[in-house]
C-alpha positions in Angstrom: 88.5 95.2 79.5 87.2 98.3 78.1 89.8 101.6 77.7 88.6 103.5 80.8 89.2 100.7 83.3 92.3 99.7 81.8 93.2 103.6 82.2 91.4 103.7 85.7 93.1 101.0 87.0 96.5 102.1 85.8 96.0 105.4 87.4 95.2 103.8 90.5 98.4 101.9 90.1 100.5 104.7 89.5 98.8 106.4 92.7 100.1 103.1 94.8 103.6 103.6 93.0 103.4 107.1 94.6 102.3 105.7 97.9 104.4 103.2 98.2 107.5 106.0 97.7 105.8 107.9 100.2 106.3 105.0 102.7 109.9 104.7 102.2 110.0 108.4 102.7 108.0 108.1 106.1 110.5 104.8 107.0 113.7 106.5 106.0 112.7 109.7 107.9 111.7 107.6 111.1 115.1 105.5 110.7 117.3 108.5 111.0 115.4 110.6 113.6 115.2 107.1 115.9 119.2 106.8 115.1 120.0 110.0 116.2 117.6 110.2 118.4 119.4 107.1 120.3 122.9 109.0 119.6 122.2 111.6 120.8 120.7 110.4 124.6 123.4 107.8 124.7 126.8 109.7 122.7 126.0 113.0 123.7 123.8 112.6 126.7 121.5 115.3 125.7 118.8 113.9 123.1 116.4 115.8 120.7 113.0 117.4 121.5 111.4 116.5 118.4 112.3 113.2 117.0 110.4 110.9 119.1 107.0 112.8 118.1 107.6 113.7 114.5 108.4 109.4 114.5 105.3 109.0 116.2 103.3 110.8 113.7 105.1 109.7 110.6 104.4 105.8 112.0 100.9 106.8 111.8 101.1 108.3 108.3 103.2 104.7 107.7 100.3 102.8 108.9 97.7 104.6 107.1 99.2 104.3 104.1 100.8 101.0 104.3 97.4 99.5 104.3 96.1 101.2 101.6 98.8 99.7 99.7 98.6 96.1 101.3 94.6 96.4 100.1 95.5 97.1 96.7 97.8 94.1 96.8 95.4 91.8 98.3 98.1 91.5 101.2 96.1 92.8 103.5 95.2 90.7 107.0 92.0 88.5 106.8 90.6 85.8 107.5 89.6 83.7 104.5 88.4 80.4 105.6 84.9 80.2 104.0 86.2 81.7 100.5 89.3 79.2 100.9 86.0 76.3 101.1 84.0 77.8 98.3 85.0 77.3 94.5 83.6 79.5 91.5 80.5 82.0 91.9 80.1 81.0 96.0 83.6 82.2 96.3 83.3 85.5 93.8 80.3 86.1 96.2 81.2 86.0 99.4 84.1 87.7 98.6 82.3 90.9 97.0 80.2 90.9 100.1 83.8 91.5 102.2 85.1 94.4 99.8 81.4 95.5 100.2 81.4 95.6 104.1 85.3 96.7 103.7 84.0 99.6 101.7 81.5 100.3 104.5 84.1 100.7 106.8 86.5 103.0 104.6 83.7 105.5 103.6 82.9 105.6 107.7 86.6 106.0 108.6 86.9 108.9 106.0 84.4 110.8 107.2 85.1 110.8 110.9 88.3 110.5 110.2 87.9 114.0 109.0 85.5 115.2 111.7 88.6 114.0 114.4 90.8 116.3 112.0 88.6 119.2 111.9 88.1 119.1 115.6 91.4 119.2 117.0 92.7 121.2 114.1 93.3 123.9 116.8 95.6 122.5 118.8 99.3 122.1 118.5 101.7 119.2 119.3 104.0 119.8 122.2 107.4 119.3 120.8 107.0 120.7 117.2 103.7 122.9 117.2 102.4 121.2 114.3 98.2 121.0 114.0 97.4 118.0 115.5 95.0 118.3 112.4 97.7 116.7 110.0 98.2 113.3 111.9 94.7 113.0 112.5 94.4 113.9 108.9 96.3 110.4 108.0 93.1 108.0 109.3 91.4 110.0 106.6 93.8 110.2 103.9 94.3 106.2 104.7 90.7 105.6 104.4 90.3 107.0 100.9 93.2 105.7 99.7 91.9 102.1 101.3 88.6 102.8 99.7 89.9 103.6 95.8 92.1 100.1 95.9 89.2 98.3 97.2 86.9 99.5 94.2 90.1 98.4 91.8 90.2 95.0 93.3 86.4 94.6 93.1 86.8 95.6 89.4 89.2 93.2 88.7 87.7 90.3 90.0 84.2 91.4 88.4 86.6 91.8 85.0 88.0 88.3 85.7 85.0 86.2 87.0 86.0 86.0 90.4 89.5 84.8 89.9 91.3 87.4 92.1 95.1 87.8 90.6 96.2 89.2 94.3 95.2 85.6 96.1 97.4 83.7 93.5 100.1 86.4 93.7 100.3 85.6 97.4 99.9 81.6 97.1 102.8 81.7 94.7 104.7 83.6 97.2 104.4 81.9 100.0 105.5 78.7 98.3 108.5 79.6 96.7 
C-alpha cells in the first residue's frame, strides 16, 4: 500500500471514530429525552412539548449515520448468497459490481437528498421551530458519509485481491 491510501484510509477511519461518537451522542440524547419524557406524562402528569420530535429527528440522524458506519465495517445488511458460492476473482467481481451499484445509490441519495433539504428548508417543525432543512439534511449527510466508506472498502479489497478483511471480521464474530 502506497503512503496516500494508507493516509486516506486512516482519515476515513478517524472520520468513522467521529461518527461513531456522534451516534452515542444522538443515542444518549434520545435516552434521556424518552426518560423524561415518560416521567414526566406518568410522575408529573404533564409531559414535554419537545422531546418526542427532537427524538424523532435525532433517530433519523442515528439512522443515517449508523449506516454509514455499518458500511465502513462491512456490517451492513445484504444478501450475499452468490459471493458466498464464488471463490477468488468471481467473488472479488461480483462484489465490486455491488459497491458499484451501492455507490449508484449513495451519489443519487446525496443529491436529492439535498434537493428534499433545500425545498422544505422554509418550514419549521411544530414543537421546536427548527428548519425542517436539518433532518432532511441527515439522508444527505448519510449518503456521503455511506458513499466515502464504500470507496474505502472497494480500496481495500482492490489492495488485498478481493479478500475483504470486513467479511472475516464478521465470520469470526459470529462464531465465537
Amino acid at each position: 500500500m502506497n503512503t496516500f491510501t494508507v493516509r486516506l484510509l486512516g482519515v476515513i477511519d478517524g472520520l468513522n471514530k467521529i461518527v461513531g461518537w456522534l451516534m452515542a451522542l444522538c443515542l444518549g440524547a434520545m435516552t434521556v429525552l424518552i426518560s423524561w419524557q415518560v416521567f414526566a406524562r406518568f410522575a408529573m402528569g404533564n409531559s414535554l412539548t419537545f422531546s418526542e420530535e427532537v427524538s424523532r429527528f435525532l433517530m433519523i440522524w442515528l439512522t443515517m449515520l449508523g449506516s454509514a458506519y455499518a458500511v465502513r465495517r462491512g456490517s451492513l445488511l445484504a444478501v450475499d448468497l452468490v459471493p458466498e458460492l464464488l471463490s477468488g476473482r468471481a467473488r472479488f467481481i461480483v462484489n465490486l459490481v455491488a459497491h458499484l451499484v451501492s455507490l449508484a445509490f449513495y451519489v443519487v441519495l446525496v443529491v436529492y437528498g439535498w434537493n428534499i433539504a433545500q425545498a422544505v428548508a422554509f418550514q419549521s417543525a411544530p414543537a421546536t421551530g427548527v428548519s425542517m432543512f436539518w433532518p432532511m439534511f441527515a439522508l444527505c449527510a448519510g449518503g456521503a458519509l455511506c458513499l466515502i466508506n464504500t470507496i474505502a472498502v472497494v480500496i481495500e479489497d482492490i489492495l488485498q485481491g478481493g479478500e475483504s478483511p470486513h467479511q472475516d471480521h464478521l465470520i469470526l464474530e459470529a462464531e465465537g
